[in-house]
C-alpha positions in Angstrom: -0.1 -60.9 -9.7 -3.5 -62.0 -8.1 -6.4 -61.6 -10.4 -8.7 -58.2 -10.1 -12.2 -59.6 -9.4 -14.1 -57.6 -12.1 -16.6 -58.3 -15.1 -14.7 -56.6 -18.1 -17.0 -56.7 -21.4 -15.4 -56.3 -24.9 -17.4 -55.1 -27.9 -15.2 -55.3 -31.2 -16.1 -57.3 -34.6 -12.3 -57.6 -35.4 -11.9 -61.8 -34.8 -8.5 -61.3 -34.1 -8.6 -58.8 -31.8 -11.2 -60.6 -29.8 -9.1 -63.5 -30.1 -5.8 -61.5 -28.7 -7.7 -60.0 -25.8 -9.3 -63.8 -24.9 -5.7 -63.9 -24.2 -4.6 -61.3 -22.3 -7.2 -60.3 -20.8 -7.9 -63.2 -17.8 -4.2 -62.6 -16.9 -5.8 -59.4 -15.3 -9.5 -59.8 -14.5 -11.4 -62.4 -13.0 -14.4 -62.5 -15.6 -14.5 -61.9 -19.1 -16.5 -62.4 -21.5 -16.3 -60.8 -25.5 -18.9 -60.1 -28.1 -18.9 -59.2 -31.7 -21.9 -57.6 -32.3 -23.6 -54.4 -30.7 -27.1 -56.5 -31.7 -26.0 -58.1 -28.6 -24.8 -55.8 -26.5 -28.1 -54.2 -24.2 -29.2 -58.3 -23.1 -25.5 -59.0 -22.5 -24.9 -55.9 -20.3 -28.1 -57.3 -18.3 -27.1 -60.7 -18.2 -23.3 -60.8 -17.4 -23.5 -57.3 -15.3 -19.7 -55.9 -16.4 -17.9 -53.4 -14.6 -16.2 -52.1 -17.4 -17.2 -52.5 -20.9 -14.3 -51.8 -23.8 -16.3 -50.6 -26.8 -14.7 -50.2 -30.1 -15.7 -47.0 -32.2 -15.9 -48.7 -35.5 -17.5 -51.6 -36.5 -18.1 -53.1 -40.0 -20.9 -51.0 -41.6 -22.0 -49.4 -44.7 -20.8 -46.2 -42.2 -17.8 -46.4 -40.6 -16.8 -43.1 -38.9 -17.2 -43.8 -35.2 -20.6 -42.0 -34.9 -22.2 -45.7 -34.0 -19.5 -45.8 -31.4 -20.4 -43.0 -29.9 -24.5 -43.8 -30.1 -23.7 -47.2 -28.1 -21.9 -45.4 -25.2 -24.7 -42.9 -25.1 -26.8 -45.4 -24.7 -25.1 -47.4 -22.1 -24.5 -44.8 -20.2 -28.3 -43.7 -20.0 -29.5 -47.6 -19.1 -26.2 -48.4 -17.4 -24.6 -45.4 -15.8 -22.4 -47.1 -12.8 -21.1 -48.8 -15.7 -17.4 -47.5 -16.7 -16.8 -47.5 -20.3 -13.4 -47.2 -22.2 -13.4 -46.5 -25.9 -11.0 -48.7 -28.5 -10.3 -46.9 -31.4 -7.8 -46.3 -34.4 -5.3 -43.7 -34.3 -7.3 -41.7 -37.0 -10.4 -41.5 -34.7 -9.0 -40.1 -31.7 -10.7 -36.3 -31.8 -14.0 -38.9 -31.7 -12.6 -40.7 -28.8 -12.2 -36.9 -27.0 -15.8 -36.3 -27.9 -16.4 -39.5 -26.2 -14.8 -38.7 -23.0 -17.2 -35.8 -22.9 -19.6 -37.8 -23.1 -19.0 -39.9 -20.1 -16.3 -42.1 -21.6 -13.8 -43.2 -18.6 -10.9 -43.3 -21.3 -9.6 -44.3 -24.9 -7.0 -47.0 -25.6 -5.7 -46.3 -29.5 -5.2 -49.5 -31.8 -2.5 -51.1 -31.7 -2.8 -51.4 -28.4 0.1 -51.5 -25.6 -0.9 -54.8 -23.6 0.5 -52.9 -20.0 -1.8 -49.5 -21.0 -4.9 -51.4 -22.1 -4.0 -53.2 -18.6 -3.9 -50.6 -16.1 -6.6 -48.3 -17.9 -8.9 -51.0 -17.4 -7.8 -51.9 -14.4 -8.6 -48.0 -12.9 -11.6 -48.2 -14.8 -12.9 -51.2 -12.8 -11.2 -49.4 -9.1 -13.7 -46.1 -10.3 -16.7 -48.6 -11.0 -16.4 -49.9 -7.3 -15.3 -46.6 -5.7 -19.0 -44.8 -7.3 -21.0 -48.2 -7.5 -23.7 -46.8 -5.2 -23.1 -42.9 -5.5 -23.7 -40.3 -8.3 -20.8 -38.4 -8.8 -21.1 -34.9 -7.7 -20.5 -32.2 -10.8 -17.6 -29.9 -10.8 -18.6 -26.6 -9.7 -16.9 -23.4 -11.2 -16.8 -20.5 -9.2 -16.7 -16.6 -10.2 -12.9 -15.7 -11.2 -12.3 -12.2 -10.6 -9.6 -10.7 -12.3 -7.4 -7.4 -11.9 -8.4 -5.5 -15.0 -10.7 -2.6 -14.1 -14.0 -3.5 -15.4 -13.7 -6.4 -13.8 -13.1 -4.7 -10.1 -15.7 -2.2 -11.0 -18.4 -5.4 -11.7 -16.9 -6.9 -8.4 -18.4 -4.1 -6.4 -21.4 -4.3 -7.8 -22.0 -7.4 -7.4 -21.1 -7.3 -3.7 -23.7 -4.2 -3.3 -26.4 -5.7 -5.4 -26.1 -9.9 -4.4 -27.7 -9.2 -0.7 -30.9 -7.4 -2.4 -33.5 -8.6 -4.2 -32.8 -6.1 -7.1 -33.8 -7.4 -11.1 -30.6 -8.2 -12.8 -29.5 -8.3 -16.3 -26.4 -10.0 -17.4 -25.3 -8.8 -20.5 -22.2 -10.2 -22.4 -20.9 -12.0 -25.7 -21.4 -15.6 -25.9 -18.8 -17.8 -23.2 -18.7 -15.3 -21.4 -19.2 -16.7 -18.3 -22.9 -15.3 -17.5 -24.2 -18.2 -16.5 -21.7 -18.2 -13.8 -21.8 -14.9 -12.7 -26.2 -15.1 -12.3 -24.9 -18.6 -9.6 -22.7 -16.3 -7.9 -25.0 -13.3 -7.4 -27.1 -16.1 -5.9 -24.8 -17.6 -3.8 -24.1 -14.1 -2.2 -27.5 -13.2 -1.9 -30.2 -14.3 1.3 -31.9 -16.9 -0.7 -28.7 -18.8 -1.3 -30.0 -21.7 1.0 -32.5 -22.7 -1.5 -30.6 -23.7 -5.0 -31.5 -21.6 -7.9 -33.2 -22.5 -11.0 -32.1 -21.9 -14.4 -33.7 -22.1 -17.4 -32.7 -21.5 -21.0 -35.2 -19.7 -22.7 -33.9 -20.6 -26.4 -34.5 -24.1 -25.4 -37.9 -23.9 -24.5 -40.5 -23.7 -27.6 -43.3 -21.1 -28.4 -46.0 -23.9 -27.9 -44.4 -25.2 -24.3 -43.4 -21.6 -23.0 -46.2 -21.1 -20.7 -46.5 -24.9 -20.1 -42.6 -24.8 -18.6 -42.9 -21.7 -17.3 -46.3 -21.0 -15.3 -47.0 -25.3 -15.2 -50.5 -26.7 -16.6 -53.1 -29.1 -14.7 -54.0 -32.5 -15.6 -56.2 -32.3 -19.1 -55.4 -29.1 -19.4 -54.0 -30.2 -22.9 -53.6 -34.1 -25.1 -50.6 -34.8 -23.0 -51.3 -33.3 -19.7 -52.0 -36.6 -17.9 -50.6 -35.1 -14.5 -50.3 -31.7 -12.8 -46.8 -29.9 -14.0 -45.2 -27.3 -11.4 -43.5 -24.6 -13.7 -40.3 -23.1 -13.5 -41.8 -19.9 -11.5 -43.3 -22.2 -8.9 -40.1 -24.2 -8.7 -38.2 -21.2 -7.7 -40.5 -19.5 -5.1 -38.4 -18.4 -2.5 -35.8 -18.5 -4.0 -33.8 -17.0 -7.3 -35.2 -17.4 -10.9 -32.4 -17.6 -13.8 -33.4 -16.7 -17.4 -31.0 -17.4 -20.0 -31.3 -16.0 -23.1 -34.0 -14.0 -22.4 -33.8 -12.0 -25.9 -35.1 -15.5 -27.5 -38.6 -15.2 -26.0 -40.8 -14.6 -28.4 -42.8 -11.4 -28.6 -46.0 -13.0 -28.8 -45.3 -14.4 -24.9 -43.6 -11.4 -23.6 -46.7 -9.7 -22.1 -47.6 -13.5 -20.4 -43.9 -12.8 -19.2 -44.6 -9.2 -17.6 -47.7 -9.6 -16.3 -46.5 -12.5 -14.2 -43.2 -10.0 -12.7 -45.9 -7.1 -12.5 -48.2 -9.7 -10.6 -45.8 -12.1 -8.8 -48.9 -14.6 -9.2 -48.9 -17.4 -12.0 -51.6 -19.5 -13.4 -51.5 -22.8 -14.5 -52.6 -23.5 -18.3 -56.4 -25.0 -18.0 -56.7 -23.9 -14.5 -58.2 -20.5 -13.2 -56.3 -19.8 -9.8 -53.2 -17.5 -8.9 -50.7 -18.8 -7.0 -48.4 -16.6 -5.6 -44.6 -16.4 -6.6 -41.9 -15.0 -4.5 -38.6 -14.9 -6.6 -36.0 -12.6 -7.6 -35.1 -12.6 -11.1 -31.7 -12.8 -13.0 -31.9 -12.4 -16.2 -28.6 -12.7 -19.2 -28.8 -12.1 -22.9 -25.9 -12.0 -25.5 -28.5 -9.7 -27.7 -28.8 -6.0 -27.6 -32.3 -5.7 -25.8 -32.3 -1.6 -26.6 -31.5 -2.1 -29.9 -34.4 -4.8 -30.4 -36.8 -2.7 -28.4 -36.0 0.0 -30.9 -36.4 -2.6 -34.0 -40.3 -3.6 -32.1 -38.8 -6.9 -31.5 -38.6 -6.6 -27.4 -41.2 -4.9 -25.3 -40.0 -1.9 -24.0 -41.8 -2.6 -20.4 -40.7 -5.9 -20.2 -37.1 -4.6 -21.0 -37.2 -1.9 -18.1 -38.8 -4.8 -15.8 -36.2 -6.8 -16.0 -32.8 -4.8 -16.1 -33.2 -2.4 -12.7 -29.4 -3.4 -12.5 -27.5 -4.1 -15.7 -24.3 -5.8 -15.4 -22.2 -6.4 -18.1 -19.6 -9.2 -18.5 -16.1 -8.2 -20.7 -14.6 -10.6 -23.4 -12.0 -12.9 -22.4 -9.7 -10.9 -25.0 -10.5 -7.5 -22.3 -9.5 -9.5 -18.9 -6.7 -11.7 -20.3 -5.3 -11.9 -16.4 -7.7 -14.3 -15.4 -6.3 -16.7 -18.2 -3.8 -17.9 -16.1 -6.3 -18.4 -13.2 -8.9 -20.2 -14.9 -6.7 -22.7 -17.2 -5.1 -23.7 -13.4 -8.8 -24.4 -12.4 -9.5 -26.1 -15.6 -6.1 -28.1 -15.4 -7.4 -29.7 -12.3 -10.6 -30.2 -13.0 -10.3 -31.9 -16.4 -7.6 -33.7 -14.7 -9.1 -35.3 -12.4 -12.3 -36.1 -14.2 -10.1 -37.8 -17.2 -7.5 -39.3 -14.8 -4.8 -37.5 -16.3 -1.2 -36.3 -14.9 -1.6 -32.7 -16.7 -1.1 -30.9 -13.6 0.4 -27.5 -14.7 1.1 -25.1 -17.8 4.1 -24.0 -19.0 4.6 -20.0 -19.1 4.9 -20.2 -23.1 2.0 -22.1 -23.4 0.5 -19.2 -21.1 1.7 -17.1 -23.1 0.1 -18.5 -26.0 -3.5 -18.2 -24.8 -2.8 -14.8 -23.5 -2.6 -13.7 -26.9 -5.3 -15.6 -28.3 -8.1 -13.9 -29.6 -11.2 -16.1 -27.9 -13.8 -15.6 -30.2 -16.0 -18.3 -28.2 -14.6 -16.1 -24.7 -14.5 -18.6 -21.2 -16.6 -21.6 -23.1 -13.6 -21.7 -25.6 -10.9 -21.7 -23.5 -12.2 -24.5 -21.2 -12.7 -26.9 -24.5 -9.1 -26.3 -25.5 -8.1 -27.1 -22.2 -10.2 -30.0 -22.2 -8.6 -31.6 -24.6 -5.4 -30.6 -24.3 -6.0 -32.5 -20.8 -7.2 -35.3 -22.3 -4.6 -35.4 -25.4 -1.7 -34.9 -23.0 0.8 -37.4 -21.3 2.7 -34.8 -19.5 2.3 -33.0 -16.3 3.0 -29.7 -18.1 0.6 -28.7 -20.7 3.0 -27.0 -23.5 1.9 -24.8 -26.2 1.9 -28.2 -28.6 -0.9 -29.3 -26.6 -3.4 -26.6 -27.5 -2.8 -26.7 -31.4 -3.6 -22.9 -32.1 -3.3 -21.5 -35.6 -1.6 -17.7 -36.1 -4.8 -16.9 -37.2 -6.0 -16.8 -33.5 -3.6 -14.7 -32.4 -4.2 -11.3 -31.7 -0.8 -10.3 -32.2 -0.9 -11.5 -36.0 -4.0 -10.1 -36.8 -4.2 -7.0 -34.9 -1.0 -6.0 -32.7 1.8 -6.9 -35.4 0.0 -4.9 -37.4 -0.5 -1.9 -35.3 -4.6 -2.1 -35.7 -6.9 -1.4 -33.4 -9.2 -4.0 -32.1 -12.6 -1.8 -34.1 -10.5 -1.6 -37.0 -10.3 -5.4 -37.3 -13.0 -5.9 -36.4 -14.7 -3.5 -39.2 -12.2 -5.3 -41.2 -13.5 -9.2 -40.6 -17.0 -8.3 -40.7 -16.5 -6.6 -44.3 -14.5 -9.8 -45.0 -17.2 -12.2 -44.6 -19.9 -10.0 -45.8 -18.2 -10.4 -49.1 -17.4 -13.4 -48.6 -20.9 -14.2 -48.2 -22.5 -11.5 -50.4 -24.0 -9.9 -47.8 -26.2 -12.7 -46.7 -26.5 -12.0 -42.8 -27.2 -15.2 -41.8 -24.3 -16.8 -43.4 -22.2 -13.9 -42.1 -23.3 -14.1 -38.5 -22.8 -18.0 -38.5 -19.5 -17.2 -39.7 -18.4 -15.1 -37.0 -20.4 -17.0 -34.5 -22.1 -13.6 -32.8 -26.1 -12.9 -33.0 -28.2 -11.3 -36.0 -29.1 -8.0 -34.1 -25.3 -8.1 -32.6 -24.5 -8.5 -36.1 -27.0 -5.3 -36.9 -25.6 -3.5 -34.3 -21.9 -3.9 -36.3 -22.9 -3.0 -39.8 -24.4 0.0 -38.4 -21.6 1.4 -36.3 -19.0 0.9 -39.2 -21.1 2.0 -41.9 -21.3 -1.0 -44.1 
C-alpha cells in the first residue's frame, strides 16, 4: 500500500506507546513525528504543520481525569482549526472522549488500540483535513418539525398567518423546547428573510454591558471603548431581532428596553444622536412573564409591547409524533458530522423514546441521540444505545400507575421539596425548570 502523504502528530507521555506507534505509524503516513509533552505541543504544531494530531486524554499529572485533554484540543482547535484532531484514550474515559467530539474532536481511538482502526480513523482524519483545508464547514441547520398532534397544527397556522407581518412575537415554552428554532422559522417565512436574523441571549449579556450590546457605545464613551461598537439593534435594522430569554432582563433596564420599541431610535452610550431602527422583534421566555408582572418583577408595558402575538411551544412529552421525525434528522446529522454508520432506529428503540418523559424536551433528545451516534457501531441505533433508566419512563412513573400527568407532577415537586426542605433553589435545580415556574407550581397544587 503506497504511503498517504500527511503530517500525523502524536501527543502521549506513555514511552511505549510512543515507541509502538514510531512503528506502525510510517507504514501508513508519509510524515510523523511524536512528542511527550503538551509543554511542547503549540511550537510543534507551528513548526512541523500536522494534518492530524492524535492527542491522548491523560497525561501523567497530580490530576489525571482527562479534563487537560480536553483543554489541549480546545485550544488547538481555536489557534489551529483546519487541523483534525482524534482523541486516544482509556476505556474508562470514553463519556470524556464523547464530550470531546462535541467539542470539535474528529474521533476517539480507545487504548488498547486496534492497529487497522487507529489506521483508517487516521487515515479519514487526514482525507477531511484536505477535503476543508481552505473552507469553514458550514453548520447543520435544523429546520421547524411540525407534528400531527393538535396544538401543534393549531401553532402551524399561526405561524403561517403571522410569519409574512411584522407582528411582535412571544415564544413561550419550557426549556428545549425548540423556541429558538421556531423564532428562525417565523423569520425565514417572513419578508425580511433575505437579511439573516440576529439573536441574542439576554441571560448572557450582563447588567453592566446591556446597553453597551444592545444600543452600541462610541469610542471613549467608557475605559474600554477604544472603537465605535454597533449594537445588536443596529445589527438587525431591516431585518428580524431575536431575544432569548427575555424574562432575564433586569428591571432596572427594562424601560431603556421600551423606550427604544416605543421609539424605534437607539442611542449609543456616550453619544447624543438617535439612529433609527427598523426591526421586527421576536421575543421567547421559559418564565411566566404575567405572573412576574404580577410579582413587580416585569414591566407590565414592556410585557404588552412585546407579546402582540403569543405563541406557545408544547413539551416534547405532548407532541411525541415528531419523535420519530426528529431522531431520523438527528440520525443523519450526527452521523455524518461524527463519520458514523448509524443510519436508522429500530422501532423498539422508538418505542423507547416515545415513552420517555423528556424533562430537558428537544435539547434532550438530540444529546442522547448524539451519543448514541457517536457510541454506536451499527447502522441501527437499538434501545441499548440510548441507556435510559425506568425512571424516565412515563409509563413507570405515571401510565402503569394510572396517574395523571398533574398528579405526578404535584407528586415530584412535593418530593423534592422535602427532599430539599423546601429550599426553592435547591428544588428548582433539582427539577431543572425556573424559580417563578417553580412558584407558579407550589401555588397551583397548594403546597
Amino acid at each position: 500500500m503506497p504511503l498517504i502523504k500527511s503530517r500525523i502528530l502524536v501527543l502521549d507521555d506513555n514511552a511505549g506507546i510512543r515507541s509502538a506507534l514510531k512503528i506502525l505509524l510510517p507504514m501508513r503516513f508519509s510524515d510523523v513525528q511524536l512528542i511527550e509533552s503538551p509543554k511542547s505541543l503549540v511550537s510543534t504544531m507551528q513548526t512541523f504543520k500536522p494534518d492530524v494530531l492524535l492527542l491522548d486524554m491523560n497525561f501523567d499529572t497530580d490530576i489525571n481525569t482527562g479534563s487537560e485533554g480536553l483543554f489541549w484540543l480546545s485550544e488547538i482547535k481555536k489557534r489551529f482549526s483546519d487541523v483534525e484532531v482524534v482523541l486516544f484514550t482509556a476505556y474508562a474515559d470514553i463519556a470524556l472522549a464523547v464530550e470531546g467530539m462535541k467539542r470539535g474532536a474528529f474521533d476517539f481511538i480507545v487504548k488498547p488500540w486496534d492497529n487497522a482502526k487507529l489506521l483508517d480513523t487516521l487515515e479519514k482524519a487526514a482525507k477531511k483535513h484536505r477535503h476543508i483545508a481552505s473552507a469553514d464547514e458550514e453548520p447543520v441547520r435544523q429546520f421547524m418539525q411540525w407534528g400531527s398532534s393538535e396544538k401543534m397544527v393549531e401553532l402551524h397556522r399561526m405561524v403561517e398567518k403571522i410569519a409574512p407581518t411584522d407582528a411582535t412575537v412571544l415564544i413561550t415554552g419550557e426549556n428545549g423546547t425548540g423556541k429558538d428554532v421556531l423564532a428562525n422559522e417565523i423569520h425565514r417565512l417572513s419578508i425580511r428573510s433575505a437579511k439573516k436574523m440576529v439573536s441574542v441571549d439576554i441571560g448572557a449579556i450582563t447588567e453592566t454591558l446591556f446597553e453597551s450590546e444592545m444600543f452600541g457605545h462610541v469610542k471613549g464613551a467608557f475605559t474600554d471603548a477604544h472603537s465605535d461598537h454597533v449594537g445588536k439593534f443596529e445589527q438587525a435594522n431591516g431585518t428580524t431581532l431575536f431575544l432569548d430569554e427575555i424574562g432575564n432582563i433586569p428591571l432596572s433596564q427594562q424601560a431603556k428596553l421600551l423606550r427604544v420599541l416605543q421609539n424605534r431610535t437607539i442611542t449609543r452610550v456616550g453619544d447624543t444622536k438617535s439612529i433609527p431602527v427598523d426591526i421586527r422583534l421576536i421575543c421567547a421566555t421559559n418564565m411566566d412573564l404575567a405572573e412576574m408582572v404580577k410579582e413587580g418583577r416585569f414591566r407590565e408595558d414592556l410585557y404588552y409591547r412585546i407579546n402582540t402575538v403569543t405563541l406557545h411551544l408544547p413539551p416534547l412529552r405532548e407532541r411525541t409524533d415528531e419523535i420519530a421525525s426528529l431522531s431520523m434528522l438527528f440520525i443523519k446529522n450526527f452521523a455524518e458530522k461524527y463519520h458514523r454508520q448509524a443510519k436508522n432506529i429500530s422501532d423498539d428503540a422508538l418505542e423507547l423514546l416515545q415513552n420517555c418523559q423528556w424533562k430537558g424536551n428537544i435539547r434532550e433528545l438530540q444529546s442522547r441521540i448524539e451519543k448514541a451516534v457517536i457510541m454506536s457501531d451499527n447502522e441501527t441505533l437499538l434501545p441499548s444505545d440510548f441507556q435510559i433508566d425506568d425512571n424516565e419512563l412515563l409509563g413507570v412513573t405515571n401510565l402503569r400507575q394510572n396517574v395523571s400527568l398533574e398528579d405526578a407532577e404535584e407528586q415530584v415537586i412535593r418530593d423534592a421539596m422535602k427532599k430539599y426542605n423546601g429550599n426553592l433553589s435547591l428544588v428548582a435545580k433539582a427539577l431543572k425548570i425556573s424559580r417563578p415556574t417553580l412558584y407558579n407550581r407550589l401555588k397551583k397544587y397548594g403546597i
